[in-house]
C-alpha positions in Angstrom: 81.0 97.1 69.8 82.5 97.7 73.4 86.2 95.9 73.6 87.5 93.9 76.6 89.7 96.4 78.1 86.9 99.1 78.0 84.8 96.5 79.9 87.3 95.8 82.2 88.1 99.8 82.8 84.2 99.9 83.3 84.7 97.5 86.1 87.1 99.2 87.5 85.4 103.0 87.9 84.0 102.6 91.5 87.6 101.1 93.0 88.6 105.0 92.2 91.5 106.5 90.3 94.8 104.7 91.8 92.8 101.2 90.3 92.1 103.0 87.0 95.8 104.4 86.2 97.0 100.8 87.0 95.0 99.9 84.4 95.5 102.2 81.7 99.8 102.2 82.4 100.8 99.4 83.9 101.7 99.0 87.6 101.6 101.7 89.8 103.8 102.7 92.5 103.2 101.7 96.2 103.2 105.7 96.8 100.2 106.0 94.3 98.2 103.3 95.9 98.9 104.7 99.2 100.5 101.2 100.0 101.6 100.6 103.8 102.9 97.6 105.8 100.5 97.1 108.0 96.8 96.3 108.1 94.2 99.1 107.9 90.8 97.9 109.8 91.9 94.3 109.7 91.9 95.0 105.5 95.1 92.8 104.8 96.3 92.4 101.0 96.7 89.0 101.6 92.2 89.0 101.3 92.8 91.6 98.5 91.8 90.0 94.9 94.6 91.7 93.1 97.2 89.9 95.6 99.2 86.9 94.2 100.6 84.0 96.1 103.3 82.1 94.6 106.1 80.2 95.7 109.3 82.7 95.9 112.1 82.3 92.7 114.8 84.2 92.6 113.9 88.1 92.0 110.0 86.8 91.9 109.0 87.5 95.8 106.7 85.2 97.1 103.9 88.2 97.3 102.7 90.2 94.7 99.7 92.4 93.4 98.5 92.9 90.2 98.2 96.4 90.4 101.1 97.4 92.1 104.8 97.8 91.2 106.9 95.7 93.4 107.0 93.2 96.4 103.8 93.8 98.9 103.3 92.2 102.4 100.8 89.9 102.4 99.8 92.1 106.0 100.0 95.4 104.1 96.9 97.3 102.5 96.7 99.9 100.1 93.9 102.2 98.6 92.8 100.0 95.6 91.9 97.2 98.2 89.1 94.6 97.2 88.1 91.8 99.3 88.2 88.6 97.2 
């Protein structure tokens, strides 16, 4: 019998190994993603399906991803990109 998580690491094979160790750990760093600030090819995070909009609260910023550790620009890119 194959668990969800195994699917879900399955899924997750061709998006390469920042994606994977995200997976199996928790968030990664922005270093290990190779996270920057700016766009890369007009690749924005804000069209990324890991990226989360929500309305800022306190310590919550108003952009996150769910792979990566901290607040993200919703004009930054990184290596574990994915267009929705």
């Amino acid at each position: 019998m194959t668990s969800r998580r195994s699917l879900f690491a399955i899924a997750l094979l061709p998006l390469g190994p920042a994606a994977q160790a995200a997976t199996a750990a928790g968030p990664i760093s922005k270093s290990q993603a190779g996270y920057q600030d700016v766009p890369n090819n007009g690749q924005v995070c804000a069209q990324c399906a890991y990226c989360v909009f929500q309305a800022a609260t306190g310590d919550t910023p108003a952009s996150q991803c769910k792979l990566i550790a901290g607040p993200i620009s919703p004009s930054g890119w990184c290596e574990v990109w994915v267009p929705r």
